[in-house]
N, C-alpha and C positions, 0 to 999 in steps of 0.2 A: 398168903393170898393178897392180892393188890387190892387196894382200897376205893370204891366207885368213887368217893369224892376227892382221891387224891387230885386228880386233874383240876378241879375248881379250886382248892389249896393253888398247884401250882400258877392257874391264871392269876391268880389274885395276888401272889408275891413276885411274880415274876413280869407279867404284864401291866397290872394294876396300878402299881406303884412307882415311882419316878427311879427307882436302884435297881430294879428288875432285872438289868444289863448284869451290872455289876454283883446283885445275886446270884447269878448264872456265871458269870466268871468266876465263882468263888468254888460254887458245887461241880464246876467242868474241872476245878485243879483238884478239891476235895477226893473225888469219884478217882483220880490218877496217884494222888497218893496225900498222907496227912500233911496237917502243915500247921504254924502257929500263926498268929494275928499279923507280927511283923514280915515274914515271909511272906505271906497273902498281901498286905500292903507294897511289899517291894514288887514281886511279880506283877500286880493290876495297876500299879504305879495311884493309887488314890492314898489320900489320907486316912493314918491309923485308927485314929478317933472313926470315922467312915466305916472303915474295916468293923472296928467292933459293933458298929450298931449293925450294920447287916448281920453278923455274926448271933448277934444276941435277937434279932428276927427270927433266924434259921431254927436257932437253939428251943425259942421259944414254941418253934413250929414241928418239933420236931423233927428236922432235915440233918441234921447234926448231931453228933455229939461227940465230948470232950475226953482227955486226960491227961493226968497232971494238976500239977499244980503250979499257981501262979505267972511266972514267965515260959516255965516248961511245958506249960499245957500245947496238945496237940490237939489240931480239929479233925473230926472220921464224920463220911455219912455215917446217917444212919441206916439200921434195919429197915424201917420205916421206908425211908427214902430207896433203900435199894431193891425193895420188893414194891416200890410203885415208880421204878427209870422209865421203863417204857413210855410213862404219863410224860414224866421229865420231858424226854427228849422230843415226843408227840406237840407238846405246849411250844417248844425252843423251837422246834422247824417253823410251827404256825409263826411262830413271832419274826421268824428270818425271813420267811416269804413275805409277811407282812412289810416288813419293813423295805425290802427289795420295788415294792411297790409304789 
């Protein structure tokens, strides 16, 4: 069952904070298929160091999660996250329109 507060979660990582973009680039490639920190860097073309701190946002927000270990680790949404997209994608239009403005 989707989470009433996932949406204010999503404002607040997504809109609130100055990576929001870029957190949203991360969880649009996540949602299409896994990928590791350096993949995600090369794709979004930012720095790696960058990559992980959103990474470890997400992680902490539970939006993500991991396996593997060390270089091997892969990043998956989460359960979490996939039973509250709708909110996801609800937040991302607002932000699009917004910005179009």
């Amino acid at each position: 069952m989707a989470d009433p507060n996932a949406k204010r979660l999503f404002w607040f990582l997504f809109a609130g904070t100055r990576g929001g973009m870029n957190r949203i680039s991360i969880m649009e490639l996540l949602i299409q298929q896994p990928y590791n920190i350096n993949q995600l860097a090369e794709i979004i073309k930012i720095d790696y160091k960058a990559i992980q701190h959103h990474i470890r946002v997400l992680e902490k927000n539970n939006l993500i999660t991991k396996s593997g270990e060390k270089y091997g680790v892969l990043y998956f949404i989460s359960n979490y996250f996939e039973v509250n997209i709708e909110a996801f994608k609800e937040v991302k239009s607002q932000m699009m329109k917004a910005k179009k403005s």
